[in-house]
Biopython code that builds the backbone (N, CA, C, O; Angstrom):
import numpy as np
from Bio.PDB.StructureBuilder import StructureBuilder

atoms = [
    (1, "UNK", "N", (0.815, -1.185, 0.000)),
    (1, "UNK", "CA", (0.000, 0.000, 0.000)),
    (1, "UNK", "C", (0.868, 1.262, 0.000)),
    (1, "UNK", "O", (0.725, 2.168, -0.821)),
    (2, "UNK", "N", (2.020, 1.252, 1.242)),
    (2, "UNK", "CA", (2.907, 2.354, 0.982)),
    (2, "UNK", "C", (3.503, 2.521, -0.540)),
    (2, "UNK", "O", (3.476, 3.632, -1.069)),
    (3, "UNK", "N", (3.938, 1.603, -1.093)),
    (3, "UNK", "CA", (4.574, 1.615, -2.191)),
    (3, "UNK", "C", (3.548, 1.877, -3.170)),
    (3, "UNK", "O", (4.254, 2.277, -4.095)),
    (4, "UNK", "N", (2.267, 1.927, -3.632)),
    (4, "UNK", "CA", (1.292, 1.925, -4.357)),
    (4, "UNK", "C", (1.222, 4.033, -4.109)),
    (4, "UNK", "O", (1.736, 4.803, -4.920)),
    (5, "UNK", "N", (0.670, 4.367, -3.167)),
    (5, "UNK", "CA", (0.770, 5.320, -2.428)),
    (5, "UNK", "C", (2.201, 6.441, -2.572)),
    (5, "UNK", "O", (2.162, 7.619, -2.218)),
    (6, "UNK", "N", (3.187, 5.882, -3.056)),
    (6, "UNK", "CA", (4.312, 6.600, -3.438)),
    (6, "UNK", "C", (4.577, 6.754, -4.733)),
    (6, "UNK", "O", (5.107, 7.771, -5.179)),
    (7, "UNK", "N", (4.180, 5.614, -5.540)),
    (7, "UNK", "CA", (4.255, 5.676, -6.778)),
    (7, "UNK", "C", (3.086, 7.054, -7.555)),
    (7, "UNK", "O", (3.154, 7.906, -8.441)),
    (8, "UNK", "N", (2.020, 6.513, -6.470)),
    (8, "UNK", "CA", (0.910, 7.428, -6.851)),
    (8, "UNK", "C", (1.325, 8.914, -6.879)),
    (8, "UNK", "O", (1.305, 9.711, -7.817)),
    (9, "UNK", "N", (1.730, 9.079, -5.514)),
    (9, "UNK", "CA", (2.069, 10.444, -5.729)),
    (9, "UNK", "C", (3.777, 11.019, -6.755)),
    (9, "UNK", "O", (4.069, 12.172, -7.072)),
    (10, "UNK", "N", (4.576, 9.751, -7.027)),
    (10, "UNK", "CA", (5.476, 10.497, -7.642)),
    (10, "UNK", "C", (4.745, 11.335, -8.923)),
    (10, "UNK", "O", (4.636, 12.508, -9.280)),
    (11, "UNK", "N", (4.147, 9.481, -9.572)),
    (11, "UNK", "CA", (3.265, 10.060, -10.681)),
    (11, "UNK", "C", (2.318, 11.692, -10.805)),
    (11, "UNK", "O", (2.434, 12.605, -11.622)),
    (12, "UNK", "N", (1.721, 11.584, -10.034)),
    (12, "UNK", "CA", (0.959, 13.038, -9.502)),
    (12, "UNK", "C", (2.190, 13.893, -9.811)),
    (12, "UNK", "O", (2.375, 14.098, -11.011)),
    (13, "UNK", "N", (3.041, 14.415, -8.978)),
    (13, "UNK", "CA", (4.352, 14.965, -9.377)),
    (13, "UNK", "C", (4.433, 15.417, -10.886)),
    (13, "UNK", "O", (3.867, 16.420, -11.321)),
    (14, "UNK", "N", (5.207, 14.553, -11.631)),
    (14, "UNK", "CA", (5.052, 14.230, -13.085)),
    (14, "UNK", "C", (4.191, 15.013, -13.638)),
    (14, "UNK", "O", (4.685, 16.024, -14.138)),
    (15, "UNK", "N", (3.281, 14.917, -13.707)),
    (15, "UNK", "CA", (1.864, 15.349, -14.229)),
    (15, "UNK", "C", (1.464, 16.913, -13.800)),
    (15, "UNK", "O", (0.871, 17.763, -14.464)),
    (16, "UNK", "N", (2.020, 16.980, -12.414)),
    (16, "UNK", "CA", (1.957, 18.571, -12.794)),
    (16, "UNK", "C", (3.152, 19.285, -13.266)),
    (16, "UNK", "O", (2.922, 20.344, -13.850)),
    (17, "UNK", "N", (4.489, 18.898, -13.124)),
    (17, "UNK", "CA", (5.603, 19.372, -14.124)),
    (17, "UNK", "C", (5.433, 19.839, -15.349)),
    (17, "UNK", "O", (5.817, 20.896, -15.849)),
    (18, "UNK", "N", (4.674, 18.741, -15.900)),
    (18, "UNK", "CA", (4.301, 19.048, -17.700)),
    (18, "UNK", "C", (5.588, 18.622, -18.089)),
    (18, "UNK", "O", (6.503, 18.218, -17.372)),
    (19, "UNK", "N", (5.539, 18.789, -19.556)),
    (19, "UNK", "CA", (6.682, 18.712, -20.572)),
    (19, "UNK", "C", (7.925, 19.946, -20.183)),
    (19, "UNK", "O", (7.548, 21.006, -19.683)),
    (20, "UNK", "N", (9.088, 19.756, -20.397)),
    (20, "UNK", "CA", (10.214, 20.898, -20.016)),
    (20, "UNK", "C", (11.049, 20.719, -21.427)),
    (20, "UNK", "O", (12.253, 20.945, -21.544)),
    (21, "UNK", "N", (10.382, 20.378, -22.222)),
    (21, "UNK", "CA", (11.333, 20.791, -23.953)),
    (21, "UNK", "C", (11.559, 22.331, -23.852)),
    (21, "UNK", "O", (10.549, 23.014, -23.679)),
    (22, "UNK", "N", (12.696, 22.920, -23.934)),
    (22, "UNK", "CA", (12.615, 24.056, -24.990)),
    (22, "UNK", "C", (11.888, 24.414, -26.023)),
    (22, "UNK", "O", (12.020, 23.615, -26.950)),
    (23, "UNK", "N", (10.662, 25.915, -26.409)),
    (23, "UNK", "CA", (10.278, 25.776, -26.815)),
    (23, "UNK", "C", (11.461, 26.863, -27.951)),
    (23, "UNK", "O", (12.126, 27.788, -27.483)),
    (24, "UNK", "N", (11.479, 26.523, -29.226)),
    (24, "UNK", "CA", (12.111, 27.061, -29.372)),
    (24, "UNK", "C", (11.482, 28.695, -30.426)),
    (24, "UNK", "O", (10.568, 28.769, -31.247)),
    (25, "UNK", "N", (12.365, 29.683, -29.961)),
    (25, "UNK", "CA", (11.191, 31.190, -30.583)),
    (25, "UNK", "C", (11.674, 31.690, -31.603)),
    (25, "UNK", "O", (12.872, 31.834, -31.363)),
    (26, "UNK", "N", (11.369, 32.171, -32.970)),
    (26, "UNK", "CA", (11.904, 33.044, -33.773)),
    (26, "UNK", "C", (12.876, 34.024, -33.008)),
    (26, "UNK", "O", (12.860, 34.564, -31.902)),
    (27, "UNK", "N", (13.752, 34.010, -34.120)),
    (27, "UNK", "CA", (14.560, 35.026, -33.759)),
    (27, "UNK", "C", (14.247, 36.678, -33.770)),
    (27, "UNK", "O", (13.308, 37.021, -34.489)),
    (28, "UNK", "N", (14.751, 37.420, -33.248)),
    (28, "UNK", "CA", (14.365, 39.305, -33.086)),
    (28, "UNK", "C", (14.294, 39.754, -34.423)),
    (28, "UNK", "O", (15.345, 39.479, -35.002)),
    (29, "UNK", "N", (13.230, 40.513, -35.370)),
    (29, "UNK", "CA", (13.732, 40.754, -36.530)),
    (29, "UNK", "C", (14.923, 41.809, -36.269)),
    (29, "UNK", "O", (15.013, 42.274, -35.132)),
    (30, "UNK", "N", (15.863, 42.222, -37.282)),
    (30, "UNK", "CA", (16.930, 42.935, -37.095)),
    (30, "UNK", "C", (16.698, 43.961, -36.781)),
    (30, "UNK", "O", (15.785, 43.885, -35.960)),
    (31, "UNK", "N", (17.046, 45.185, -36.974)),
    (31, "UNK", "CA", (17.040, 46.027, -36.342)),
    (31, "UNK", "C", (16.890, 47.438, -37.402)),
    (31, "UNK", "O", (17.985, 47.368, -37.960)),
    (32, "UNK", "N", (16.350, 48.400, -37.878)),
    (32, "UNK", "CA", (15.891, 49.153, -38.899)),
    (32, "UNK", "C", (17.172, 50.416, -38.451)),
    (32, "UNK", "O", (17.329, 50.942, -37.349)),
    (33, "UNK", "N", (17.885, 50.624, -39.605)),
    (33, "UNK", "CA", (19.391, 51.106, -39.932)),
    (33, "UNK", "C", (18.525, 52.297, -40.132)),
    (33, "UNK", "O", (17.404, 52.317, -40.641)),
    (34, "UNK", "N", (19.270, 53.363, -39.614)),
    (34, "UNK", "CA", (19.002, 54.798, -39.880)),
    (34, "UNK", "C", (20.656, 55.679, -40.797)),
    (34, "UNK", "O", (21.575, 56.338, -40.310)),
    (35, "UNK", "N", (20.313, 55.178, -42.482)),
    (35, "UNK", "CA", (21.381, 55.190, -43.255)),
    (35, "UNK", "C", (21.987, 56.404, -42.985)),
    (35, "UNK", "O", (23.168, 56.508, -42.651)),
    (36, "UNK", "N", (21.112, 57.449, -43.137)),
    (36, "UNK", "CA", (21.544, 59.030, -43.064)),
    (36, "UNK", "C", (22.509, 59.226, -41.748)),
    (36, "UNK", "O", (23.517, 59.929, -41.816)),
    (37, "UNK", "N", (22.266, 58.804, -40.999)),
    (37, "UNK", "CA", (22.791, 58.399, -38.985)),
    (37, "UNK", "C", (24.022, 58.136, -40.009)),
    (37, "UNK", "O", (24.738, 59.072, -40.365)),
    (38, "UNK", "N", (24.187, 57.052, -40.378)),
    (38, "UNK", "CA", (25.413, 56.068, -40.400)),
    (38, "UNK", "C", (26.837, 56.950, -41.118)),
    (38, "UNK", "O", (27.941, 57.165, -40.618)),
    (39, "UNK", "N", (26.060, 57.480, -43.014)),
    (39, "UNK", "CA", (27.149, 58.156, -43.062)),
    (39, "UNK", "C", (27.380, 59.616, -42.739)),
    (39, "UNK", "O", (28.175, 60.318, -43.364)),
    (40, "UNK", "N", (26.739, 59.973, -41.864)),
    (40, "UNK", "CA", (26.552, 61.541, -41.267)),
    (40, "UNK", "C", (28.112, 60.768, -39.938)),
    (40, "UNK", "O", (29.303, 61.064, -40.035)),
    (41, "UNK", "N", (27.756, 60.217, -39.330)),
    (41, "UNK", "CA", (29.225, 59.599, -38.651)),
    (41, "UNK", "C", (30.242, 59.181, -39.223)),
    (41, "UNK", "O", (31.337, 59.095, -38.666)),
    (42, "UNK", "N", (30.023, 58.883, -40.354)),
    (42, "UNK", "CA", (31.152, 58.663, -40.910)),
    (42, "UNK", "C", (32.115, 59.794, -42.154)),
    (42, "UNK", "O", (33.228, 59.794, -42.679)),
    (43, "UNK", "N", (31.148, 60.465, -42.164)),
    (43, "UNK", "CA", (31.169, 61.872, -42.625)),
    (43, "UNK", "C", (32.429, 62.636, -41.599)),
    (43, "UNK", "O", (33.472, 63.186, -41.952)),
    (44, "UNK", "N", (31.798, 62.396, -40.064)),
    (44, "UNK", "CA", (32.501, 63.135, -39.146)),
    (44, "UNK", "C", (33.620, 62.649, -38.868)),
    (44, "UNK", "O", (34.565, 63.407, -38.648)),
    (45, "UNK", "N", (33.788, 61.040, -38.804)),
    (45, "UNK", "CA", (34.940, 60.262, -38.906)),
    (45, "UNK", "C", (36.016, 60.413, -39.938)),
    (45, "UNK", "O", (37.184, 60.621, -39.611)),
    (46, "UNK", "N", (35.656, 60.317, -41.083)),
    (46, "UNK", "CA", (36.273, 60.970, -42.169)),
    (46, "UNK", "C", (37.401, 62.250, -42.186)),
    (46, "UNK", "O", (38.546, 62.414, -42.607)),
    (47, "UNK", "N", (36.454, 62.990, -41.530)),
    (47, "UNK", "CA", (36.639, 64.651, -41.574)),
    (47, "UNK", "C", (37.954, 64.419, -40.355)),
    (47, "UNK", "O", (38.947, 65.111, -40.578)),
    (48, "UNK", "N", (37.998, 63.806, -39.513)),
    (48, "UNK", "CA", (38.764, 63.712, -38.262)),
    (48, "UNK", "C", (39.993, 63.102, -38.703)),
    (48, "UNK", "O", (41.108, 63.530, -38.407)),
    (49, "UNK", "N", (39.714, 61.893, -39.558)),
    (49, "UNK", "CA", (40.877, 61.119, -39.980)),
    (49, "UNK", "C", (42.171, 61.855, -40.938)),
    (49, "UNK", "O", (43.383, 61.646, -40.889)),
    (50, "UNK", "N", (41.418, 62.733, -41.759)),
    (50, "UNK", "CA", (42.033, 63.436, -42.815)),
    (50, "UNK", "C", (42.464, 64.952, -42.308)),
    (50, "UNK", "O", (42.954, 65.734, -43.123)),
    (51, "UNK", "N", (42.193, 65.461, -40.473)),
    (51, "UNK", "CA", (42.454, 66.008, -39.778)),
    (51, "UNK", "C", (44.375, 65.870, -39.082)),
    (51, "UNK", "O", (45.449, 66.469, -39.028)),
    (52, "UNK", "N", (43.666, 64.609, -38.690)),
    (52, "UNK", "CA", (45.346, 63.488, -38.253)),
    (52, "UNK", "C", (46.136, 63.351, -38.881)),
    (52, "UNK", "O", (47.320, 63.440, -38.559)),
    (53, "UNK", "N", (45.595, 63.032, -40.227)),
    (53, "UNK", "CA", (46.590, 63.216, -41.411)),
    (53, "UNK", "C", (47.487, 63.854, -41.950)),
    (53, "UNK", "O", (48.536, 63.483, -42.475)),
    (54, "UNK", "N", (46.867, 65.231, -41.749)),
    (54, "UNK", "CA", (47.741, 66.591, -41.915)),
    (54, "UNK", "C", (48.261, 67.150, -41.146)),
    (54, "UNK", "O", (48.901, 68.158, -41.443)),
    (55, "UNK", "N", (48.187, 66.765, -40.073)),
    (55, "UNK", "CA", (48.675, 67.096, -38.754)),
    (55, "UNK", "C", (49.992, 66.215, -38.172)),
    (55, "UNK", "O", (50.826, 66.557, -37.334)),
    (56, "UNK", "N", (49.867, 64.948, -38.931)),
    (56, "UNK", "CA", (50.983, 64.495, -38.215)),
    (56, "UNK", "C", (51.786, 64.504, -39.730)),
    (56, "UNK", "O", (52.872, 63.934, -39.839)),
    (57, "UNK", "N", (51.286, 65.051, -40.635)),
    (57, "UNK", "CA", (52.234, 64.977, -42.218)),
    (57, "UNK", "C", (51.898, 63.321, -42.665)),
    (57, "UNK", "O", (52.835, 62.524, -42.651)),
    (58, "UNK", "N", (51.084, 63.051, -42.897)),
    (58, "UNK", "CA", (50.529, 61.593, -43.257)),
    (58, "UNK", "C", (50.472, 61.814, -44.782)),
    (58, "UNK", "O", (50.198, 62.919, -45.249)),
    (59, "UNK", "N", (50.788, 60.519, -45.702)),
    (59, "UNK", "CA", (49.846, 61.242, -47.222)),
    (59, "UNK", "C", (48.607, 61.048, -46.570)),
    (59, "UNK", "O", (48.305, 60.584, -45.470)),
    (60, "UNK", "N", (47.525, 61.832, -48.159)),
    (60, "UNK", "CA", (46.233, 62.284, -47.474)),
    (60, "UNK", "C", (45.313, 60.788, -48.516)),
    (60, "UNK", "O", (44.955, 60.804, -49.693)),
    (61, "UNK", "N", (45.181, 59.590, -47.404)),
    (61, "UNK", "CA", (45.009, 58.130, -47.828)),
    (61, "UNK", "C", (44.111, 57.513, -47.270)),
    (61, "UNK", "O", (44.269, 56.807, -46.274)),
    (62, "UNK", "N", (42.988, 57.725, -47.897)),
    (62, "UNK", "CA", (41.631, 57.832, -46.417)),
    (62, "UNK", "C", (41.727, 55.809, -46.243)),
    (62, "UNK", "O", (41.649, 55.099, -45.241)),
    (63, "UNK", "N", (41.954, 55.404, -47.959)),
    (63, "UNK", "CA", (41.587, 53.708, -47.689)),
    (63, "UNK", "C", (42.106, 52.971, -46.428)),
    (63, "UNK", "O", (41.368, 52.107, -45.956)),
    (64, "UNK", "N", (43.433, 53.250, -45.765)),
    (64, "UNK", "CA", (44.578, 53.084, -44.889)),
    (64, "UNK", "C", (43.725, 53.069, -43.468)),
    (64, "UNK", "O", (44.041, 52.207, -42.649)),
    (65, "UNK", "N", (42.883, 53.795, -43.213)),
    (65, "UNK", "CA", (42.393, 54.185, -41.939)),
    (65, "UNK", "C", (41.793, 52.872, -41.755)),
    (65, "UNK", "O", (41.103, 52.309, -42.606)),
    (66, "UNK", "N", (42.133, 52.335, -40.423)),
    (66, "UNK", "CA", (41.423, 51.120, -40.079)),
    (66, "UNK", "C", (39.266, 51.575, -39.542)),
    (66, "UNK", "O", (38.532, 50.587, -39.546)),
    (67, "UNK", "N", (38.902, 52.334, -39.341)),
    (67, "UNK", "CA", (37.571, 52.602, -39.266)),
    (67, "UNK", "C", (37.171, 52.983, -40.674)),
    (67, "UNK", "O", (36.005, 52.668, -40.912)),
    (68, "UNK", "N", (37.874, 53.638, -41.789)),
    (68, "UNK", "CA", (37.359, 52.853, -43.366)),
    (68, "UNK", "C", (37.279, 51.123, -43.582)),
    (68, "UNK", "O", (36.321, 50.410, -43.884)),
    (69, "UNK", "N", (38.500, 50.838, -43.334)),
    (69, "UNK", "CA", (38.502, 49.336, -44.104)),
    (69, "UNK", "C", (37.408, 48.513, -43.070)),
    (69, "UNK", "O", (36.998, 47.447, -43.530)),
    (70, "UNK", "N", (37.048, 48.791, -42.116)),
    (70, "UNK", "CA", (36.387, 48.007, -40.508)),
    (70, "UNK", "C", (35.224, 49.179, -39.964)),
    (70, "UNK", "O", (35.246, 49.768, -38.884)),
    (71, "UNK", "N", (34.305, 49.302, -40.966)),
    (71, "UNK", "CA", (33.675, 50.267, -40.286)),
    (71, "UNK", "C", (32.526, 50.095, -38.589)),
    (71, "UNK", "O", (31.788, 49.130, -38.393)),
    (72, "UNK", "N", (32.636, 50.896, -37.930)),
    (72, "UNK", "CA", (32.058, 50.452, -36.732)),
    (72, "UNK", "C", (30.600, 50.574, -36.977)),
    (72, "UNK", "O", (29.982, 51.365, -36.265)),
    (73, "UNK", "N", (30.086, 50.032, -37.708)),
    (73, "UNK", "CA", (28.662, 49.708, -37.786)),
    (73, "UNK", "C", (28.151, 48.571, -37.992)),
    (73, "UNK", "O", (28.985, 47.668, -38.050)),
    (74, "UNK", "N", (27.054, 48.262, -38.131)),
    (74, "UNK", "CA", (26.140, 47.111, -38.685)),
    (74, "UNK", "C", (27.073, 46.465, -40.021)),
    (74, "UNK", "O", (27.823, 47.342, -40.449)),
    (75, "UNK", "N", (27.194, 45.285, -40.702)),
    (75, "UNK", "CA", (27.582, 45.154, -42.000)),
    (75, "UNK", "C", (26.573, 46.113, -43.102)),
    (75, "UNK", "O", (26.875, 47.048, -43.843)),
    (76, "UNK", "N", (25.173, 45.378, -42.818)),
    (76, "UNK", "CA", (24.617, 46.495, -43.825)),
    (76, "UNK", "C", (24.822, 47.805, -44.012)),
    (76, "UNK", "O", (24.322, 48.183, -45.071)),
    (77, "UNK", "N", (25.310, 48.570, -43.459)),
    (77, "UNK", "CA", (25.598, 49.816, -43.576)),
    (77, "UNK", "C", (27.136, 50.884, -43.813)),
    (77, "UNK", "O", (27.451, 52.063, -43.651)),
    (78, "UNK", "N", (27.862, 49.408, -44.357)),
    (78, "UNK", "CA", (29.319, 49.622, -44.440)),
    (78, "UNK", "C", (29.500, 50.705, -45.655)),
    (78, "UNK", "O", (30.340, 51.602, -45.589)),
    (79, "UNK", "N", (28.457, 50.492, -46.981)),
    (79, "UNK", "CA", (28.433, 51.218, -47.906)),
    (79, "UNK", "C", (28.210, 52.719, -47.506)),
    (79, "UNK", "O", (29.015, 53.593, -47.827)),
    (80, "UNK", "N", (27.279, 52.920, -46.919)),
    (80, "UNK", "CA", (27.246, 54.266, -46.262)),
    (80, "UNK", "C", (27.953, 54.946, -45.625)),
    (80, "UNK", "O", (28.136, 56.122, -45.937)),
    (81, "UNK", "N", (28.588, 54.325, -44.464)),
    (81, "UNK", "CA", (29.486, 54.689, -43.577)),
    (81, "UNK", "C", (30.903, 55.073, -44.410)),
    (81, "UNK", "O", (31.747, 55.945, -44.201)),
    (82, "UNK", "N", (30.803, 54.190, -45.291)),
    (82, "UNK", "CA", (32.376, 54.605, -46.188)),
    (82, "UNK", "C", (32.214, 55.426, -46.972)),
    (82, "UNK", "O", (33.179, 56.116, -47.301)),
    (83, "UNK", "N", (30.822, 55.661, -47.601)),
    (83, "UNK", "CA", (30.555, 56.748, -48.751)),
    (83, "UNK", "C", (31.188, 58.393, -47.545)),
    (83, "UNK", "O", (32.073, 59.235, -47.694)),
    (84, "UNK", "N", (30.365, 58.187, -46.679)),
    (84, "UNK", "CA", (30.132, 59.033, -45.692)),
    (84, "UNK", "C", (32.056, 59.847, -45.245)),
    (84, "UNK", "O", (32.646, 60.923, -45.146)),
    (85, "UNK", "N", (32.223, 58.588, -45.146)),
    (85, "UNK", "CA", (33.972, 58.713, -44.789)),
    (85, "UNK", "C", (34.704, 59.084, -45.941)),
    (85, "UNK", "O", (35.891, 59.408, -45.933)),
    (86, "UNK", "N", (34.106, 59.038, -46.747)),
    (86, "UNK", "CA", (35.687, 59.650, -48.216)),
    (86, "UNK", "C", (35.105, 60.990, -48.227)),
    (86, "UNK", "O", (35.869, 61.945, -48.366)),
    (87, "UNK", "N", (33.473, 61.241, -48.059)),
    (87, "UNK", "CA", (33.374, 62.537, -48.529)),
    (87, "UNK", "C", (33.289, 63.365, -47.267)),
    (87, "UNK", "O", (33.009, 64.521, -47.585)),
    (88, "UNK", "N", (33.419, 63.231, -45.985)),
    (88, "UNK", "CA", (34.493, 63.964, -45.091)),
    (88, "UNK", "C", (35.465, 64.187, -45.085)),
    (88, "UNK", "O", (35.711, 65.337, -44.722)),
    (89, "UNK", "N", (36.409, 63.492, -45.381)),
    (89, "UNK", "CA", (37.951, 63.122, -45.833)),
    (89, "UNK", "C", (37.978, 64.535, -46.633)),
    (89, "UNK", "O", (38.504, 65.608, -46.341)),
    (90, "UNK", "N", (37.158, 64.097, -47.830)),
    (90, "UNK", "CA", (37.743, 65.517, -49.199)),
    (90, "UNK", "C", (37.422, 66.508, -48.712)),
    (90, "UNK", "O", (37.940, 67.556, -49.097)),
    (91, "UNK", "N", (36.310, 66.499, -47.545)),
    (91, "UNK", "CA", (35.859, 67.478, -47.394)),
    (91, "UNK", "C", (36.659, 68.884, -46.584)),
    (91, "UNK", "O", (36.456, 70.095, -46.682)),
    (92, "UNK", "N", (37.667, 68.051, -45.745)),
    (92, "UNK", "CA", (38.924, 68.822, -44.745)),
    (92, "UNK", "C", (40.069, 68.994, -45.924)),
    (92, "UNK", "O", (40.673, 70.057, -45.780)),
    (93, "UNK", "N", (40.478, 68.287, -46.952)),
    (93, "UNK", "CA", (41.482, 68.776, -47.491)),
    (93, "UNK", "C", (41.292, 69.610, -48.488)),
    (93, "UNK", "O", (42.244, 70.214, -48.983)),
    (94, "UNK", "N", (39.486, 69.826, -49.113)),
    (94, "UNK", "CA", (39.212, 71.110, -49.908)),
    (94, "UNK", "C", (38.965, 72.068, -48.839)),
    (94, "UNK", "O", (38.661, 73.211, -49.181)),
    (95, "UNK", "N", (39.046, 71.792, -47.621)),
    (95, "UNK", "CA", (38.802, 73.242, -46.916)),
    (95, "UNK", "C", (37.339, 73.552, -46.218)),
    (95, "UNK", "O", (36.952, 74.642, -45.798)),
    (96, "UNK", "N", (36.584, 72.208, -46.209)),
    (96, "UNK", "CA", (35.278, 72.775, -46.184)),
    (96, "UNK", "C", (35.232, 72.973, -44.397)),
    (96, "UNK", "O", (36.003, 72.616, -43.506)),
    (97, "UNK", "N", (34.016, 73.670, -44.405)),
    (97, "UNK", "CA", (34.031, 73.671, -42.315)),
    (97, "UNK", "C", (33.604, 71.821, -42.233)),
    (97, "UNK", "O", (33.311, 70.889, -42.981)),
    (98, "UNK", "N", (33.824, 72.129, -40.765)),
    (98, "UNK", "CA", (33.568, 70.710, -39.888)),
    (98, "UNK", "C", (32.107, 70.342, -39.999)),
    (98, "UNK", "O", (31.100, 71.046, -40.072)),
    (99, "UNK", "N", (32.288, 69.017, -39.990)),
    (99, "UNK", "CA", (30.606, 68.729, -40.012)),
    (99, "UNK", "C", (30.107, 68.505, -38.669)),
    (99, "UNK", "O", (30.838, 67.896, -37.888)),
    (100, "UNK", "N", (28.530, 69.064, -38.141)),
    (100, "UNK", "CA", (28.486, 68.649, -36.577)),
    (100, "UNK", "C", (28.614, 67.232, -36.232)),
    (100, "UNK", "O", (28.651, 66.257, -36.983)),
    (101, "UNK", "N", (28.683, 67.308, -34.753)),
    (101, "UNK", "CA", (29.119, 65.808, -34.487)),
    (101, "UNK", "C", (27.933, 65.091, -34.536)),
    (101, "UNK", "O", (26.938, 65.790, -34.347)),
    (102, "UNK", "N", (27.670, 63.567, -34.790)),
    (102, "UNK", "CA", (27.163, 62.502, -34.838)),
    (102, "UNK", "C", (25.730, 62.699, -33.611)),
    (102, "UNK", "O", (25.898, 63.180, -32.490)),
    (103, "UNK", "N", (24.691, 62.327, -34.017)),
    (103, "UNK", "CA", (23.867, 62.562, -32.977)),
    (103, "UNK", "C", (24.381, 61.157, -31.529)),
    (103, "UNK", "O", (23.784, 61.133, -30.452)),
]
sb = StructureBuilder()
sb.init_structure("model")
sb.init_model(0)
sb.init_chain("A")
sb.init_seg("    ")
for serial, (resi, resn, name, xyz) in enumerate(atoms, 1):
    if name == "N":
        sb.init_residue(resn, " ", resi, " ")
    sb.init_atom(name, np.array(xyz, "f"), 0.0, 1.0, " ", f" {name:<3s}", serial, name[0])
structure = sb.get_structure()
């Protein structure tokens, strides 16, 4: 009877546990790139790099800059960020003013 009585209740046990699979969830959709953001920073990055440049007597070689070749963004947005970065770059060695900083 004890043993009938123990089984009973392990079972009981069991039964309110339920199943413990992982359920498994879609993943986060990504995340919506604000392009203009991206090369407006890299605009400013640019402008800074080609700053250093002339300052320490560098040639004026924007490809060289490791935040061109490795940009600190998303992959999708590498095109931007680099468009963003050459035309800061030209933009300090034609003389233009500074661009504001990055929001």
């Amino acid at each position: 009877m004890k043993k009938s009585l123990c089984v009973a209740a392990l079972f009981g046990f069991a039964l309110l546990a339920g199943c413990s699979h992982p359920q498994a969830a879609p993943p986060p959709p990504p995340p919506v790139l604000d392009y203009q953001a991206i090369q407006q920073q890299g605009n400013h990055d640019g402008y800074d790099a080609a700053r250093h440049d002339v300052e320490t007597g560098q040639p004026p070689v924007f490809s060289r800059h490791p935040r061109y070749r490795n940009p600190p963004v998303p992959r999708p947005g590498w095109q931007a960020y680099r468009t963003g970065f050459r035309q800061g770059y030209g933009d300090f060695l034609h003389h233009a003013p500074p661009p504001p900083p990055p929001a």
